[in-house]
C-alpha positions as CSV (number, residue, x, y, z in Angstrom):
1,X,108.1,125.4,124.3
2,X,105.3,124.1,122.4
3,X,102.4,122.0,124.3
4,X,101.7,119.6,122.0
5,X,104.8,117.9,121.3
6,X,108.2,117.7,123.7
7,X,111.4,119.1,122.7
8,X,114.4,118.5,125.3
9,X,116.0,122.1,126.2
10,X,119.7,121.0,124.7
11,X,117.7,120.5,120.9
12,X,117.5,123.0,118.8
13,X,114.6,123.6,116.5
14,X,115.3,126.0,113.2
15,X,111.9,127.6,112.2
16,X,109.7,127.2,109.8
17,X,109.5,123.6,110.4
18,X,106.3,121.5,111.4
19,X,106.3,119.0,114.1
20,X,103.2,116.9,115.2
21,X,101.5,116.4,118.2
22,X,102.7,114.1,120.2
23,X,106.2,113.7,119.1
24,X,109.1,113.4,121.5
25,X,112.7,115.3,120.7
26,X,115.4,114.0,123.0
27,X,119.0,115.2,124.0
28,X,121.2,117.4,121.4
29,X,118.7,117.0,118.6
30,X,118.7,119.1,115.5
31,X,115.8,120.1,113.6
32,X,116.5,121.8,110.5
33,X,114.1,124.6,109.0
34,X,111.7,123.3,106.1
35,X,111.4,119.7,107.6
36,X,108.2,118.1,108.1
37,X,108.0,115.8,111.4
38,X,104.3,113.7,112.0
39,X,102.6,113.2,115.2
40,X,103.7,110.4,117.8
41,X,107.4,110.4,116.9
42,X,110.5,109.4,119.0
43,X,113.4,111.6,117.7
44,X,116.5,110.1,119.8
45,X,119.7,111.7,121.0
46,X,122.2,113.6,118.2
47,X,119.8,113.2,115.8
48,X,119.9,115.6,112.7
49,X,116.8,116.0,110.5
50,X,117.8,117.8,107.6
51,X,115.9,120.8,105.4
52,X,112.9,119.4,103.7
53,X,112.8,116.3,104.9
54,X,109.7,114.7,105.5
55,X,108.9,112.0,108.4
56,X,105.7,110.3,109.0
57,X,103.3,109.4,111.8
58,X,104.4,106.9,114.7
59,X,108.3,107.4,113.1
60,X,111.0,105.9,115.3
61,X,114.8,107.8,115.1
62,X,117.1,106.2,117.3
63,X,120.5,107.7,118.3
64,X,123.1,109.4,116.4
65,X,121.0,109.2,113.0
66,X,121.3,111.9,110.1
67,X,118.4,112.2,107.9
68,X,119.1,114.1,105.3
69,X,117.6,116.1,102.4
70,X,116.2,114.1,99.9
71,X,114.4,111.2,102.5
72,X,111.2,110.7,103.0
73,X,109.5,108.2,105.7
74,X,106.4,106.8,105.6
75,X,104.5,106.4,108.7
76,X,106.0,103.6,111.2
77,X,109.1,103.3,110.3
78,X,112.0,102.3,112.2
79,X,115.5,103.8,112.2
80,X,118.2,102.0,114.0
81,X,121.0,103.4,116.3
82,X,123.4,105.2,114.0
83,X,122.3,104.3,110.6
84,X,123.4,106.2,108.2
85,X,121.5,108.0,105.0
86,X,123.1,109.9,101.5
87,X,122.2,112.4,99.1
88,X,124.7,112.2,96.5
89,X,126.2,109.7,94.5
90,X,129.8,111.5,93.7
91,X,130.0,113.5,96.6
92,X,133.4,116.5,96.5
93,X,133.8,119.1,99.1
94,X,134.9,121.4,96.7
95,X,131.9,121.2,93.9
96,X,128.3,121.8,95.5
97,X,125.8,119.5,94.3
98,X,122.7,120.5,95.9
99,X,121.0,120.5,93.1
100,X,121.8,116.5,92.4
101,X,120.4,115.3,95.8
102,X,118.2,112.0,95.2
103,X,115.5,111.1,97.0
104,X,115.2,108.3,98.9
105,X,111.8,106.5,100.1
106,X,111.3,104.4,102.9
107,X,108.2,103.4,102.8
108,X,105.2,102.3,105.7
109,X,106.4,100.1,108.2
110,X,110.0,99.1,107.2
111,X,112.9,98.7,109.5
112,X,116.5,99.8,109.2
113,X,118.8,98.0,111.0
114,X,121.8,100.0,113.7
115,X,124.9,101.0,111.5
116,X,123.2,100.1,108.4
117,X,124.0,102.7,105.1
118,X,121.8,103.5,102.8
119,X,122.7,105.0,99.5
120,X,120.4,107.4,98.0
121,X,118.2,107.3,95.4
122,X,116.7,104.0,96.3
123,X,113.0,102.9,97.8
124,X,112.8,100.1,100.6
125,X,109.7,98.6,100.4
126,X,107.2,98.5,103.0
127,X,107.8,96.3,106.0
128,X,110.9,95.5,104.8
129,X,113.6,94.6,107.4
130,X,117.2,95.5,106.5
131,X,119.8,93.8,108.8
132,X,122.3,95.8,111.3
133,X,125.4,96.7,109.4
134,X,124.0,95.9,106.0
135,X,124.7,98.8,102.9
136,X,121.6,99.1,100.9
137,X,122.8,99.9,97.1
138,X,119.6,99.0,95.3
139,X,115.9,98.9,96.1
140,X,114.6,96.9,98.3
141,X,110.8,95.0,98.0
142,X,107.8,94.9,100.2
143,X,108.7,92.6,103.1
144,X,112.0,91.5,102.2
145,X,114.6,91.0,104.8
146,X,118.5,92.3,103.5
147,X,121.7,91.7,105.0
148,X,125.3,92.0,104.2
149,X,127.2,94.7,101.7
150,X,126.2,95.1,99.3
151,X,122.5,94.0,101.2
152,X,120.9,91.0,99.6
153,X,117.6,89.0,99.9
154,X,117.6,86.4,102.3
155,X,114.2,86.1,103.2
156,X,110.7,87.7,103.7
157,X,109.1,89.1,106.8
158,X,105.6,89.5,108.1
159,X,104.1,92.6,109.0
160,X,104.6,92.0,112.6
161,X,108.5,91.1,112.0
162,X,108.7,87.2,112.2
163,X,110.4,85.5,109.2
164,X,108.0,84.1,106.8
165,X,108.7,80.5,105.7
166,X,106.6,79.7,102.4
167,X,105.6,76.6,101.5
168,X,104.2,76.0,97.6
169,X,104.0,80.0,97.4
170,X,102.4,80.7,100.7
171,X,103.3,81.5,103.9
172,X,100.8,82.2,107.6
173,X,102.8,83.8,109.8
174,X,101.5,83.1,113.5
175,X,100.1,86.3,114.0
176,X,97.5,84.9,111.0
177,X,98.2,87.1,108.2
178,X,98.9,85.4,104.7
179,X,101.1,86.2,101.9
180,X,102.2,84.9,98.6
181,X,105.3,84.9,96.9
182,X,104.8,85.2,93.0
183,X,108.0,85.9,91.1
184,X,109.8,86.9,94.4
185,X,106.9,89.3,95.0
186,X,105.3,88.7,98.7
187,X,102.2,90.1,99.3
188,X,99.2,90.0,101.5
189,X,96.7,87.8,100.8
């Protein structure tokens, strides 16, 4: 048992593999060798990290999520009860494609809805909020919020996760931050 981060005694960690300070591992867990995990995560229940995966600071796994090879998280993300990640586009149990894994960024800050799938290959944007249930099949911007299969646009969310409503270009969300919208670009202003 490590002291510096908590690892419940039904997980299973495969070495080498770094995990940061901080970080909690809950119930039937499985840490795959060659991962990297940052300090202050929450790794829920059946979760599987797989090899070489990399997962940022202050990352939040809920139950019964698979991340597999070929994601990375930026710090503070949020993955929802059960969503689902993959690797390959033409998947066959009899042909090994290892070698055609694509990666898949999520990037600072975004949130991924429970029993959302999200195909691989693809980057959603940073504090972007993707709806439960929603399949991702394309990239998703900074800030947007996507729903539905295949996930579409249907709006724009701040930082701190309240819908955005802009008005000539401009949104203040009541937190006070400020964005624009310039060719369905949001940013912070």
């Amino acid at each position: 048992m490590n002291a510096e981060y908590f690892v419940h005694e039904s997980s299973y960690i495969d070495e080498p593999c770094q995990i940061g300070k901080g970080t909690k591992i809950w119930h039937f867990s499985h840490i795959m060798s060659g991962c990297k995990i940052g300090e202050r995560c929450n790794i829920g229940q059946n979760v599987v990290i797989s090899p070489q995966v990399v997962i940022g600071n202050n990352v939040k796994i809920q139950n019964n999520v698979s991340v597999y090879t070929g994601v990375v998280c930026e710090d503070d993300v949020f993955l929802g009860p059960s969503c689902v990640f993959t690797n390959v586009i033409n998947p066959r149990s009899h042909i090994i494609r290892k070698d055609e894994y694509r990666e898949t960024i999520l990037e600072k800050g975004c949130s991924v809805g429970a029993n959302s799938t999200i195909v691989c290959g693809h980057r959603i944007g940073k504090y972007a909020l993707i709806g439960a249930g929603s399949v991702v099949t394309k990239d998703v911007p900074d800030y947007a919020i996507v729903k539905g299969n295949p996930a579409r646009v249907s709006g724009y969310v701040c930082y701190c996760g309240v819908k955005l409503n802009f008005e000539n270009n401009i949104a203040i969300c009541k937190c006070g931050k400020k964005y624009i919208n310039s060719a369905k670009r949001v940013k912070e202003i």
